[in-house]
KOLMAR-855259 format. One record per residue: residue in three letters; x, y, z of N, C-alpha, C, O in turn. Coordinates in nm, 4 decimals, padded with zeros to 6 digits, m for minus. Layout:
N
res,nu,nv,nw,cau,cav,caw,cu,cv,cw,ou,ov,ow
ala,X,Y,Z,X,Y,Z,X,Y,Z,X,Y,Z
...
***
This chain:
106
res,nu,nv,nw,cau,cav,caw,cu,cv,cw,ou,ov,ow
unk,14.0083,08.4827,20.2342,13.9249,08.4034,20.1468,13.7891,08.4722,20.1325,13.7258,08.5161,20.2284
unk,13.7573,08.4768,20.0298,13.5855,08.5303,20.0431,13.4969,08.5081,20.0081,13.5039,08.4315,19.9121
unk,13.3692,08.5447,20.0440,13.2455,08.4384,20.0691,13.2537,08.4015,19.9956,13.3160,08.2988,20.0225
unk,13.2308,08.4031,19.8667,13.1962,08.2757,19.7831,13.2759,08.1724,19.7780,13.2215,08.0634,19.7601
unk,13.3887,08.1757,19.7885,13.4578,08.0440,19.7719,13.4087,07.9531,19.9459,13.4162,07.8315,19.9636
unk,13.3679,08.0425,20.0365,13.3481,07.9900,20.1759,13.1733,07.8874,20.1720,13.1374,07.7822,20.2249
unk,13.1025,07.9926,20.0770,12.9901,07.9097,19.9765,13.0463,07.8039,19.9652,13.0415,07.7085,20.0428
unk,13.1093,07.8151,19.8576,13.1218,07.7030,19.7973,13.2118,07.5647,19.8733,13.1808,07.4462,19.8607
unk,13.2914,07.6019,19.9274,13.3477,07.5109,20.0039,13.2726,07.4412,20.1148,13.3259,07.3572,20.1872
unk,13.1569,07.4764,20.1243,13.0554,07.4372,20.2471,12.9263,07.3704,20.1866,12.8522,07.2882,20.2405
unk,12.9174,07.4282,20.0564,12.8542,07.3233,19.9490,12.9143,07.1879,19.9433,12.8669,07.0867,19.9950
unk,13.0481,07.1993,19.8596,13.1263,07.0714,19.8752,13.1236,06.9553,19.9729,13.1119,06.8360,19.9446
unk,13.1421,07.0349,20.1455,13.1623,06.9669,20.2029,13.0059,06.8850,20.2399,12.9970,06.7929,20.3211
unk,12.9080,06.9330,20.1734,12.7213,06.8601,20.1918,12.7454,06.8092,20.0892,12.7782,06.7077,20.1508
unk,12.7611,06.7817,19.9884,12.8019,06.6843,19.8908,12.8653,06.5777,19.9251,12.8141,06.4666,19.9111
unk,13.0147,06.5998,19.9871,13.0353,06.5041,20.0318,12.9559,06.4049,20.1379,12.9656,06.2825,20.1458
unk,12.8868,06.4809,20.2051,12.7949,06.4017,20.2941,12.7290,06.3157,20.2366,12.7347,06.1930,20.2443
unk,12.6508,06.3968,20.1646,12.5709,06.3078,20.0571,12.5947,06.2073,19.9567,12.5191,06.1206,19.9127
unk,12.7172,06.2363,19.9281,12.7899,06.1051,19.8951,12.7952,05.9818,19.9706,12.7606,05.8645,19.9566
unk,12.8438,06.0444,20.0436,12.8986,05.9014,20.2309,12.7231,05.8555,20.1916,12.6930,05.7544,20.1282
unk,12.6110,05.9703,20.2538,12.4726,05.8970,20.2665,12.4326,05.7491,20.1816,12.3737,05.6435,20.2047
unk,12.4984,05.8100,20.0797,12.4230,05.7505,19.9404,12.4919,05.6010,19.9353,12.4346,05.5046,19.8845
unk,12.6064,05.5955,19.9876,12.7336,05.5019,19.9376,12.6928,05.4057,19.9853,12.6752,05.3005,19.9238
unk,12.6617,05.4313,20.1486,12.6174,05.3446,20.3137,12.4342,05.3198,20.2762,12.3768,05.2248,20.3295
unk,12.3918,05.3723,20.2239,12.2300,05.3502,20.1873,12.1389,05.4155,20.2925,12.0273,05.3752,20.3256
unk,12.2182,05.5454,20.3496,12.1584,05.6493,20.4148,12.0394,05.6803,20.3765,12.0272,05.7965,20.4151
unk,11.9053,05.6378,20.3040,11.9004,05.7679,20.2469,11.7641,05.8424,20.3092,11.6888,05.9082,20.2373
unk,11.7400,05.8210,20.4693,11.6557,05.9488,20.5071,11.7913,06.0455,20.5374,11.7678,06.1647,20.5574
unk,11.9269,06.0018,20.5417,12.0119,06.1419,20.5694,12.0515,06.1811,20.4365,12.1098,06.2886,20.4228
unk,12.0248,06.0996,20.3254,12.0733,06.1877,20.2311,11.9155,06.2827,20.1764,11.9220,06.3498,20.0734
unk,11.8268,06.2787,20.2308,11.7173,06.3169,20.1907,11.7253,06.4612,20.2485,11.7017,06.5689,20.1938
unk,11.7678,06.4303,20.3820,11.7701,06.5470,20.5122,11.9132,06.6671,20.3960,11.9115,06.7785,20.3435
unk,11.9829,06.5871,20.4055,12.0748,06.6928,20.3317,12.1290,06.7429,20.1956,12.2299,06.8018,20.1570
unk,12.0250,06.6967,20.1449,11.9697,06.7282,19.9956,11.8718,06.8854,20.0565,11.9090,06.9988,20.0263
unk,11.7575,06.8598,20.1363,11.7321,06.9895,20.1524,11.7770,07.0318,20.1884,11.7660,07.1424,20.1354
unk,11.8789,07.0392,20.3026,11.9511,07.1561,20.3331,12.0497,07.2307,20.2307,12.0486,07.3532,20.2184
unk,12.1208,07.1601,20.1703,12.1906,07.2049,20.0306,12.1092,07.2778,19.9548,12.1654,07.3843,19.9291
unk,11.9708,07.2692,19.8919,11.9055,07.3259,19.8015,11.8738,07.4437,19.9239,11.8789,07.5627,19.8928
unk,11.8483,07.4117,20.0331,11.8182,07.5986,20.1447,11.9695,07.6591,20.1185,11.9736,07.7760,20.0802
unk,12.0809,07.5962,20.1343,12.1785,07.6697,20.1204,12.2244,07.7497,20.0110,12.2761,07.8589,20.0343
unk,12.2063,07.6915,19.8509,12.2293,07.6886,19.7652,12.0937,07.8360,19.7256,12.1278,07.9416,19.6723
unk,11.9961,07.8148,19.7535,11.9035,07.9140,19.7296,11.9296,08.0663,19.8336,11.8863,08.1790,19.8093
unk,12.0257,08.0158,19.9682,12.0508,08.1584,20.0278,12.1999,08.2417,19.9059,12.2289,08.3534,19.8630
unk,12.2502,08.1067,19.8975,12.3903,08.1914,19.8492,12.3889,08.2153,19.6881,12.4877,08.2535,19.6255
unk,12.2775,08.1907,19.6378,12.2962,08.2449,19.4780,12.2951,08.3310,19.4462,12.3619,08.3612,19.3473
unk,12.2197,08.4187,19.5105,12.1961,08.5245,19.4521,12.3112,08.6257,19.4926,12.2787,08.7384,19.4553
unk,12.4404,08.6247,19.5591,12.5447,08.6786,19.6310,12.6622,08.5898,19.5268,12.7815,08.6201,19.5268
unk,12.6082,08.4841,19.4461,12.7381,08.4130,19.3775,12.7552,08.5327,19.2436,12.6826,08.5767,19.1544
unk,12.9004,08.5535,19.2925,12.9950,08.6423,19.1605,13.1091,08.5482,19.1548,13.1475,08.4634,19.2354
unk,13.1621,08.5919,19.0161,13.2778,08.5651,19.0005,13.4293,08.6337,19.0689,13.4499,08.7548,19.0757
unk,13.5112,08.5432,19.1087,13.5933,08.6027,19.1658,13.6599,08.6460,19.1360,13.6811,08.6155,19.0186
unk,13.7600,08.7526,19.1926,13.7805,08.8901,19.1737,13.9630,08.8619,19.0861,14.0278,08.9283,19.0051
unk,13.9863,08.7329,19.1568,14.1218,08.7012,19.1296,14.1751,08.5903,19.0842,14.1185,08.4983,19.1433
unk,14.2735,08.5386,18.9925,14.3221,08.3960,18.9288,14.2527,08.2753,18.9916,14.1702,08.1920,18.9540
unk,14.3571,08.3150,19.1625,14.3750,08.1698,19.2376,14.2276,08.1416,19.2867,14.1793,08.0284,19.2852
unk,14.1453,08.2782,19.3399,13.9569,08.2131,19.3961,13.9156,08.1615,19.2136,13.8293,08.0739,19.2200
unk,13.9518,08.1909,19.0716,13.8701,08.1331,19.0113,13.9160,07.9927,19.0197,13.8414,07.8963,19.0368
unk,14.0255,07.9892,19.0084,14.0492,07.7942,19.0037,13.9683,07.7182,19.1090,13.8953,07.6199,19.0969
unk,14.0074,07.8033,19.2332,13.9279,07.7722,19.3756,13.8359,07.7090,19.3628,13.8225,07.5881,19.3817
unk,13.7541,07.7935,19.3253,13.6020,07.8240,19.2337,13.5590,07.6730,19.1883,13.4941,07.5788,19.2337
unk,13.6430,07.7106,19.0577,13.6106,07.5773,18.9655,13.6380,07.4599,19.0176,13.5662,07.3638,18.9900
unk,13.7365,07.4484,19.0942,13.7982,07.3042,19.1253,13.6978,07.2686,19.2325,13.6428,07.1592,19.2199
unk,13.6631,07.3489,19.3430,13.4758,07.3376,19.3796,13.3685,07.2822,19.3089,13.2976,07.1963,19.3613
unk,13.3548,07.3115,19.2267,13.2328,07.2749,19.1314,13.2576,07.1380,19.0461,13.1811,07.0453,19.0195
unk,13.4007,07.1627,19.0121,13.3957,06.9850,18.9695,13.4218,06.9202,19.0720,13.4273,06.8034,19.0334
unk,13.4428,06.9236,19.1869,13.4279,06.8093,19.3121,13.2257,06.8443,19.3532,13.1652,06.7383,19.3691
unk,13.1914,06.8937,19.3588,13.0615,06.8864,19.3614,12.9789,06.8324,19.2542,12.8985,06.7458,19.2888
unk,12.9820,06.8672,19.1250,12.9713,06.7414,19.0162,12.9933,06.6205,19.0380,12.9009,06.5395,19.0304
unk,13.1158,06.5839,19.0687,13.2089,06.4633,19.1216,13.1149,06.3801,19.1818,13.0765,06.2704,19.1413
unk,13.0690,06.4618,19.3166,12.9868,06.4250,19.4177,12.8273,06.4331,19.3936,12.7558,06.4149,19.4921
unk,12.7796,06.4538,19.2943,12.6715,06.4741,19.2702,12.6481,06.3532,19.1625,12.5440,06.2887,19.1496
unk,12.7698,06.3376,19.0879,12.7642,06.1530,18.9831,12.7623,06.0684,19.0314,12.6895,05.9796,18.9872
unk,12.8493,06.0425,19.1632,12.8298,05.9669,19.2243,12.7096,05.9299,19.3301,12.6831,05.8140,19.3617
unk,12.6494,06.0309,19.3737,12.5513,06.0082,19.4246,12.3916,05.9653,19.3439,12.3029,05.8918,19.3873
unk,12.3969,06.0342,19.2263,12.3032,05.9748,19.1279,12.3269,05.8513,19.0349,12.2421,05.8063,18.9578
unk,12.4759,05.7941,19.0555,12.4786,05.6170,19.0200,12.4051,05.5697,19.1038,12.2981,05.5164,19.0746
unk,12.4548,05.5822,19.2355,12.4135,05.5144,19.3550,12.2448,05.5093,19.3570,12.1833,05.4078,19.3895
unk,12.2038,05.5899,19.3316,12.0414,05.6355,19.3724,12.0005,05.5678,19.2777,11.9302,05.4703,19.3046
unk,12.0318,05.5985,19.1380,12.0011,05.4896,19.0128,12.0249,05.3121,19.0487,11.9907,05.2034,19.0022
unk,12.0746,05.3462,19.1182,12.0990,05.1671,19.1722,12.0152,05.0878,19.2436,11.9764,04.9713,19.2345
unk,11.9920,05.2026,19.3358,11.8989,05.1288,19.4032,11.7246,05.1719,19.3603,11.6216,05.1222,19.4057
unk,11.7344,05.2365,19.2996,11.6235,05.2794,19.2345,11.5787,05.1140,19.1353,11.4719,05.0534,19.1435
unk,11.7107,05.0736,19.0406,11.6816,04.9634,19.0026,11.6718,04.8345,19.0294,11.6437,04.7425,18.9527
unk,11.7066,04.8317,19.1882,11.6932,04.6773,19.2723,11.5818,04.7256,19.3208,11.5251,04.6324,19.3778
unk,11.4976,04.8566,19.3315,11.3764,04.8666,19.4078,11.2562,04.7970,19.3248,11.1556,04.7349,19.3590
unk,11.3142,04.8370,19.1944,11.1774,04.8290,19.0748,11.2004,04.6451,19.0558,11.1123,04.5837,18.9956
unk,11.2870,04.5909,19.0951,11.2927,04.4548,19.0612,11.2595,04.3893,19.1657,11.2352,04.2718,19.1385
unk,11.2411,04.4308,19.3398,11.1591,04.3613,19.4312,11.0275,04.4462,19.3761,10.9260,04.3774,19.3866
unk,11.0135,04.5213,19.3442,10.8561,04.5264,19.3653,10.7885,04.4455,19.2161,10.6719,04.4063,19.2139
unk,10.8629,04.4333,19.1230,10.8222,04.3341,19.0379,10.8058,04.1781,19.0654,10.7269,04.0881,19.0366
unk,10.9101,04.1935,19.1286,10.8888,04.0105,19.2083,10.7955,03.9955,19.3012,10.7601,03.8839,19.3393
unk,10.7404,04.1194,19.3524,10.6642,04.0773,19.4777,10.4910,04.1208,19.3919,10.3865,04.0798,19.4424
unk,10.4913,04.2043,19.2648,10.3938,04.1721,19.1991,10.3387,04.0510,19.1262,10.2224,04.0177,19.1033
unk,10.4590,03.9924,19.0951,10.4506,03.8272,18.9921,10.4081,03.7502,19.1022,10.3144,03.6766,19.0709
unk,10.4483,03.7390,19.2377,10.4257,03.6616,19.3553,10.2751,03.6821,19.3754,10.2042,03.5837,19.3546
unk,10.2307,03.7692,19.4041,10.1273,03.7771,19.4038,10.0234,03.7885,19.2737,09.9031,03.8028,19.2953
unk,10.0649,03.7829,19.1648,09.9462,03.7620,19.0720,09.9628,03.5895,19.1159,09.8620,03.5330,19.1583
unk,10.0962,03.5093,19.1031,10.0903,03.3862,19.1033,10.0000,03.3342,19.2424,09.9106,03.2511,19.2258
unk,10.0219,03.3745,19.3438,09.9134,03.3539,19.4654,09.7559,03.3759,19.4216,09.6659,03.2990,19.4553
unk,09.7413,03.4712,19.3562,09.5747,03.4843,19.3428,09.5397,03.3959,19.2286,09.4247,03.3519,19.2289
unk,09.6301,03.3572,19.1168,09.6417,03.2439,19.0276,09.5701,03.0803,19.1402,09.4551,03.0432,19.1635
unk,09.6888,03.0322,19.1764,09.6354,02.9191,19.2343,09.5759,02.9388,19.3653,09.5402,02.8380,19.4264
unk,09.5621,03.0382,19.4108,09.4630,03.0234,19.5523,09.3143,03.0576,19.4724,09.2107,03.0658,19.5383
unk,09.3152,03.0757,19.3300,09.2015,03.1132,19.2987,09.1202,02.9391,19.2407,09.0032,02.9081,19.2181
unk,09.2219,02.8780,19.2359,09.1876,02.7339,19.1544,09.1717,02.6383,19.2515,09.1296,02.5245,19.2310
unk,09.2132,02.6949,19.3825,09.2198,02.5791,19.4553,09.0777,02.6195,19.5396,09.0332,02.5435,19.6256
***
């Protein structure tokens, strides 16, 4: 097998992590392994070629759409809670304009 597909298969498998992180509401570990992916991803680019033969390109590819895969799913998830975040902190802004409202009248 050779490096790059060993790249890439070790990419995949931090994706998947980051998936699990994201799913469970990990997310100082999906934070932790988001950078490590982008350190990994920045050692092995510049060494990424195309492979030499049929079966590493499918390899290849079928890599990259499970890392996509894993990368949609992890940005629903993040979008999700990104949008229950923005709706407590809206409720906890209305709460408090309404507190300085009547603690201001009373």
């Amino acid at each position: 097998m050779s490096l790059v597909i060993e790249n890439y298969q070790h990419l995949s498998t931090l994706t998947d992590l980051m998936r699990e992180a994201a799913a469970s509401g990990e997310w100082d570990s999906l934070v932790a392994l988001e950078k490590r992916c982008a350190k990994e991803i920045a050692a092995f680019k510049p060494r990424d070629v195309a492979p030499v033969n049929e079966d590493e390109r499918k390899q290849k590819a079928a890599l990259i759409k499970k890392i996509l895969a894993d990368d949609k799913a992890i940005r629903e998830r993040t979008e999700q809670w990104m949008h229950q975040l923005q709706q407590i902190m809206q409720n906890t802004r209305t709460e408090q304009r309404l507190q300085q409202t009547y603690l201001s009248q009373g």
